[in-house]
Structure formats: C-alpha cells, structure tokens
C-alpha positions in Angstrom: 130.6 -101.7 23.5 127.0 -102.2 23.2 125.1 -102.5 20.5 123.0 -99.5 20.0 120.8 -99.4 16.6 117.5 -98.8 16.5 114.0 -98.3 14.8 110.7 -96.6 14.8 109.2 -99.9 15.6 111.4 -100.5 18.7 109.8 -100.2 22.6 112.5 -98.9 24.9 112.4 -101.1 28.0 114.9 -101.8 31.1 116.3 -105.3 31.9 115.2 -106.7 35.4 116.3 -109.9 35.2 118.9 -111.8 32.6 119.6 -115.9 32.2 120.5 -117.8 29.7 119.6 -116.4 26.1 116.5 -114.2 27.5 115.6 -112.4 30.3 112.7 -110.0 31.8 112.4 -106.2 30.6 109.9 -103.5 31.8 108.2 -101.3 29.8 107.8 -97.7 30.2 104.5 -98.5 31.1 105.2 -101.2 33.8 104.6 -103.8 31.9 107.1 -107.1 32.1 107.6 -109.2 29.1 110.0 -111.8 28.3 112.1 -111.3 25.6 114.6 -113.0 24.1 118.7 -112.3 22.7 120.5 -112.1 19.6 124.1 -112.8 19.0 124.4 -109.6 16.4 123.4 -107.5 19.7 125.0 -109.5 22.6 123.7 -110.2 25.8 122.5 -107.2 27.7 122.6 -107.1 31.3 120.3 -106.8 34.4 120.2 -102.7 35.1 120.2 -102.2 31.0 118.2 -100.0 28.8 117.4 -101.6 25.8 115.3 -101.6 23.1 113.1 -104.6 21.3 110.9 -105.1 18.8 108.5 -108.1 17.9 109.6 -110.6 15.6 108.0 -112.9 12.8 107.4 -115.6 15.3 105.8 -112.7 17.7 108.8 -112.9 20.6 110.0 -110.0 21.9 114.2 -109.6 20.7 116.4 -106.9 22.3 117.7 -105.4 18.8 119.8 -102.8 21.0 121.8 -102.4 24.1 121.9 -98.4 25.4 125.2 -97.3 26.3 126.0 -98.0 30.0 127.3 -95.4 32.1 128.8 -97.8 34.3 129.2 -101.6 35.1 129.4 -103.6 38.2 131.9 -106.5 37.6 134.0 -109.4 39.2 136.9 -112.0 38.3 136.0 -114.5 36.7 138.9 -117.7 37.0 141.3 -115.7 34.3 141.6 -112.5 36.3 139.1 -111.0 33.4 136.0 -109.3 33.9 133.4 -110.9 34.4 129.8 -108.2 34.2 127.4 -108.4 36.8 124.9 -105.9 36.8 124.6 -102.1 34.9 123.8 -98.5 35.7 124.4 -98.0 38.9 124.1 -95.4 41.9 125.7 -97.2 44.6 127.5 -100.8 45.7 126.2 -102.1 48.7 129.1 -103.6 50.4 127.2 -106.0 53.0 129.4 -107.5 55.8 128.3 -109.4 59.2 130.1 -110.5 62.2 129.1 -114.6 60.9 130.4 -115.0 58.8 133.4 -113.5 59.1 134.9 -111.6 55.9 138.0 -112.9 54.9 141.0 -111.3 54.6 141.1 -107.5 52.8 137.3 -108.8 51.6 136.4 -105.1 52.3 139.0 -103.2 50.4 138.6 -105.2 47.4 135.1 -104.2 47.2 136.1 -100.8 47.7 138.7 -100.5 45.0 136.5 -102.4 42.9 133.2 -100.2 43.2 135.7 -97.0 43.1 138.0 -98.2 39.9 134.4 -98.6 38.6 132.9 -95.1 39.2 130.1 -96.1 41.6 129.7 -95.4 44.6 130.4 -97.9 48.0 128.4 -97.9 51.2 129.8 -100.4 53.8 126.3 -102.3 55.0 127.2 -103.7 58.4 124.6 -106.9 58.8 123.8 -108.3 62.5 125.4 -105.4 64.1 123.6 -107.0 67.5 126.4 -109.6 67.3 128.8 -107.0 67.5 128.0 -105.3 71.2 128.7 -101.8 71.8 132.5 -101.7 72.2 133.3 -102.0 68.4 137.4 -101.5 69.3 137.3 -105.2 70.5 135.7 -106.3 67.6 137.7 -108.6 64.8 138.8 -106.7 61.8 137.1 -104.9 59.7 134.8 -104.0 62.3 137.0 -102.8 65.0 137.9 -100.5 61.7 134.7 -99.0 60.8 135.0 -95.7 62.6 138.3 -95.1 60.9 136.4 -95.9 57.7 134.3 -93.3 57.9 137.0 -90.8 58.7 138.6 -91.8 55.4 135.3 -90.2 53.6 133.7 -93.7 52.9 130.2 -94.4 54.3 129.2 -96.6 56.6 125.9 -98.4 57.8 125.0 -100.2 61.0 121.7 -102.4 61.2 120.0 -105.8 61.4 117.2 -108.0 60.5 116.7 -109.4 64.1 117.2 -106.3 66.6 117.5 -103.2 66.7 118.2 -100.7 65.1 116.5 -102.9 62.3 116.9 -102.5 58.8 115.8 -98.4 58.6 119.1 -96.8 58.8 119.7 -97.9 55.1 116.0 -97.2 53.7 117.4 -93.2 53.3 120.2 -94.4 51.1 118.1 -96.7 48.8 115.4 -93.8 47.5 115.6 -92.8 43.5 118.6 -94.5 43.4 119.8 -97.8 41.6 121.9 -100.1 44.3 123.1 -103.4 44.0 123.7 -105.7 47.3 126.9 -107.7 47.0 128.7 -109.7 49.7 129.8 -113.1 50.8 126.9 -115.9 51.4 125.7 -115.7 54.5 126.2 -112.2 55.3 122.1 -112.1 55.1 121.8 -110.0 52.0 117.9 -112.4 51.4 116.9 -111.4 54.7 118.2 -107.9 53.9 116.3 -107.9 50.9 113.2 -109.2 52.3 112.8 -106.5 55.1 113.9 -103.7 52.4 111.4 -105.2 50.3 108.0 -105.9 51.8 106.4 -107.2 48.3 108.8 -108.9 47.5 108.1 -112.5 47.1 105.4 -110.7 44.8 107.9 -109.4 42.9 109.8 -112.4 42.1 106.3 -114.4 41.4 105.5 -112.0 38.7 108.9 -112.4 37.7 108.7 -116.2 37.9 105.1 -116.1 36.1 106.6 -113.9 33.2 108.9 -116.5 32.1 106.7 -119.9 33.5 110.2 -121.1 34.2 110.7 -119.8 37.6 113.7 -117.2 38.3 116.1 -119.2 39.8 116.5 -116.2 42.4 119.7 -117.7 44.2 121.2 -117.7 41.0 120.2 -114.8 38.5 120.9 -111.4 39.6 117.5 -109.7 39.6 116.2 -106.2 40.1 113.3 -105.3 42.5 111.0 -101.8 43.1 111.9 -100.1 46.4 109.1 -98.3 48.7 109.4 -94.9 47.7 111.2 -94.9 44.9 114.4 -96.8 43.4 115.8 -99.9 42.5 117.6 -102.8 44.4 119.7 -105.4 42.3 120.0 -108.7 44.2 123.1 -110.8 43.1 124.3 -114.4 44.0 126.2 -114.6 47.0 129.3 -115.6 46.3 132.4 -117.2 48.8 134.9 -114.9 47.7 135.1 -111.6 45.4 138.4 -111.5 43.4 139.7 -108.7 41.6 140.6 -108.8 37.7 143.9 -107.5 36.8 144.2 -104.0 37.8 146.7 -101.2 36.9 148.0 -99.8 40.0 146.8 -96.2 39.4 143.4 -98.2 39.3 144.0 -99.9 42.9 145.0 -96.5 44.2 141.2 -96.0 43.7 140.2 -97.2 46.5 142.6 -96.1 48.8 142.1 -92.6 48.2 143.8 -91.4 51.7 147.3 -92.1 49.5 146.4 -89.6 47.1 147.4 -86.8 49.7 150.5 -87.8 50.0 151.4 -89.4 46.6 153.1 -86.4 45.2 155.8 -86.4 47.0 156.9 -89.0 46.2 160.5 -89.2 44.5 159.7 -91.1 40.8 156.1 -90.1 39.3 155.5 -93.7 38.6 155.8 -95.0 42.1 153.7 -97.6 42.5 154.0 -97.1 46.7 155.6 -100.7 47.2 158.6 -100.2 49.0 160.5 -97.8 45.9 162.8 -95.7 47.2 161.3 -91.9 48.8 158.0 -93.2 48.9 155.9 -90.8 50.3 153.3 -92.8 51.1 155.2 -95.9 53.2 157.0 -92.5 55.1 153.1 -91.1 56.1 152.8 -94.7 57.3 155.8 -94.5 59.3 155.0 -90.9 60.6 151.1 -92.0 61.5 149.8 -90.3 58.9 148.1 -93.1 57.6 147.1 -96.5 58.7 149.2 -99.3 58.8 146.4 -101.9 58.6 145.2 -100.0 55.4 149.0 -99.9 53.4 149.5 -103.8 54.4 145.9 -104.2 52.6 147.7 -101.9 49.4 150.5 -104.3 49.6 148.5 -107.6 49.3 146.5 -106.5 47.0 149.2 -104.9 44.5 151.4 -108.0 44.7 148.3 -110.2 43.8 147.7 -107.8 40.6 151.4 -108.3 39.6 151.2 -111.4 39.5 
C-alpha cells in the first residue's frame, strides 16, 4: 500500500510523469516541478496524488503517496504485476487493421481493465483500412458489432480520413484515460490529433527536468481540450496477463455470468467440468463460440 503520512508543510500535487528516482508533479496551481523519491515512501506512479515538501538541499521529495482507487497494470516476465499508470476513468484499448492484433490481444485487455475496476473502450485505429463491410474483416474486427452487443463500447476513427479522430473527443472530457495497445496501432498520432499542444506539453515537460522525457519510453500524462487527462504509455509488442484467479478472468467475459449459475458444482471454472452451463449456452447459441475458445486459452495459460 502506499505510503500516506503527511505534514502542515507538505504541497499536495499530482504525478504527470515518473522515471527513474524522480519524476514531474503539478501543483494545484498548475505549476510543474521536479521532484525527487524516497525509498521510506516508494516510488509513486504517473496518475498519483502525492504530497512533497522541500528538503535541506531545497529539492522537492514526495514524502507521501495518496491511496489509489485503482491501478492500471501488466505482466512483467514472472507473471507478476507490473504498475503502469493510477487513478483511472477509462482504458483505451487501441486496435488497427496494421498491424494486426494477435491472437485474444483484445480479450486480455478487457479482462485485464475489468479485473482492475476501470473501465474499457475498444478504440478502432485506421478504420479506413477496414472498408465498409466489417463481416469480411479479420478477427477482432469482423467481431466488433457483437462487441458492443455484449455491453462493451466500441469506437471507430482515424488519423488520415474520415471520420477522423472526433468520435472519441466525447469520451475523453473530465475524465482520466490511459491509451494502451500494440506499437504501431498509432496511439502517437492518436495522441497528437487528440492533443493539439501537445509537443508543448512534453517541452515543458522536457524543460522541467532539462533531461528530456524520453516520451517513447516514460508513460506521461497530458491536458485534454475541454477538460481531462490522457496518459500515454509505451507501446508495447504484446500485453500478457499476470496470474489471474479464474473468478478474476470471468471479468471480462461478463456474458458467462448469465449463465454461470447453473452450473452443476459452484466452483466450476467453465473448462469442460461436467454440467457446465456455460460450454451448454455455447452449444445452444447462446453465446459465442469465438468468445468461450478465447475463455479457454486464456484460463489454461493462468493454470499454468
């Protein structure tokens, strides 16, 4: 857990950036200062509220972490967690035609974000490449109206054509998002038509430090037009899972739920047990086939 003493003395402040043993906070009056970390406290996370206070050799030290109310994680090469990013609205799952997302890319996202509490919108990138008949598509994008009629949300746009990038501005307002997604999928360009000042905003980032950001490597947290935050993380090749429970898996298929109770042992884990409900609703159409094959995949890579 966070560290989360304080003092009088302290400034409350929100991380934008975090590297190393330092990163970039913002006061509650705007202003961005470096500051630096202490072991005793840990190291906080972009997205945190903190609090720092000056110290004999006039730095800036984080000397408490607020509590989170959630975090944004990934696998590291243990199957552990490894924390990304803090206090979050909304996961922006960004996908694109080229390149391709690899096998059950999506659903890990999606349990992920929903194991996690936050919430998932599926951020379709160069939808132009797609055409308009989407049932000829590759999977998952021959998928994604049969996404949205299992309750998740689902955005269509691109940086080249039309519609452009304003069917997501809507979901972005007073809200803290985090873009996340394999490299290539465009999340930079994303980012850049999101964010008209942005190249001003990671100068003054880059200025605050005199080190430079290393913005292809360092998640970092930009101002949105009207309101909210965007958190911009590495792209990565592939997003692995940690080790999950399987109630925890079930998160993100949540179209199992309805069915689950029928099942004939309380602790079915819905791989093939005897009177599973949920492998009879896929046999009776009840739900899809392509989505329980994804369960299975994914729950035999958490036994292992």
């Amino acid at each position: 857990m966070p560290h989360t003493t304080e003092t009088e003395s302290s400034k409350p402040a929100l991380i934008r950036a975090s590297y190393g043993n330092q990163g970039i906070a913002e006061l509650d009056d705007g202003t961005r200062v470096v500051c630096v970390y202490r072991r005793t406290v840990g190291r906080p996370l972009c997205g945190d509220r903190v609090r720092l206070e000056t110290t004999r050799t006039s730095e800036l030290a984080v000397v408490s972490i607020e509590p989170r109310r959630n975090l944004f994680v990934r696998a590291d090469r243990q199957n552990s967690k490894q924390p990304v990013a803090s206090n979050l609205d909304r996961v922006l799952i960004v996908i694109a035609p080229q390149p391709l997302p690899s096998t059950d890319l999506v659903e890990r996202y999606l349990v992920a974000a929903s194991s996690l509490g936050i919430a998932p919108l599926l951020v379709v990138n160069k939808a132009e490449l797609l055409g308009a008949e989407r049932a000829g598509s590759p999977p998952p994008f021959n998928r994604l109206q049969q996404y949205r009629e299992l309750g998740f949300e689902v955005v269509e746009l691109s940086c080249k054509a039309a519609p452009g990038v304003e069917p997501l501005v809507p979901w972005l307002r007073n809200v803290t998002s985090i873009l996340v997604g394999q490299s290539g999928v465009g999340k930079s360009s994303l980012a850049n038509r999101l964010i008209p000042d942005l190249e001003l905003q990671t100068g003054a980032l880059s200025r605050s430090t005199g080190k430079g950001t290393h913005t292809t490597t360092t998640t970092i947290m930009y101002s949105v037009p009207g309101g909210g935050r965007l958190i911009d993380s590495p792209g990565v090749w592939e997003y692995g899972l940690w080790d999950l429970a399987p109630d925890e898996l079930m998160t993100g298929f949540p179209e199992f739920s309805r069915v689950a109770a029928d099942c004939r042992f309380a602790n079915c884990r819905h791989g093939g047990e005897p009177g599973c409900a949920v492998s009879a609703a896929v046999t009776e159409g009840k739900v899809y086939r392509w989505r329980y094959e994804s369960y299975l995949r994914l729950l035999q890579q958490a036994s292992r």
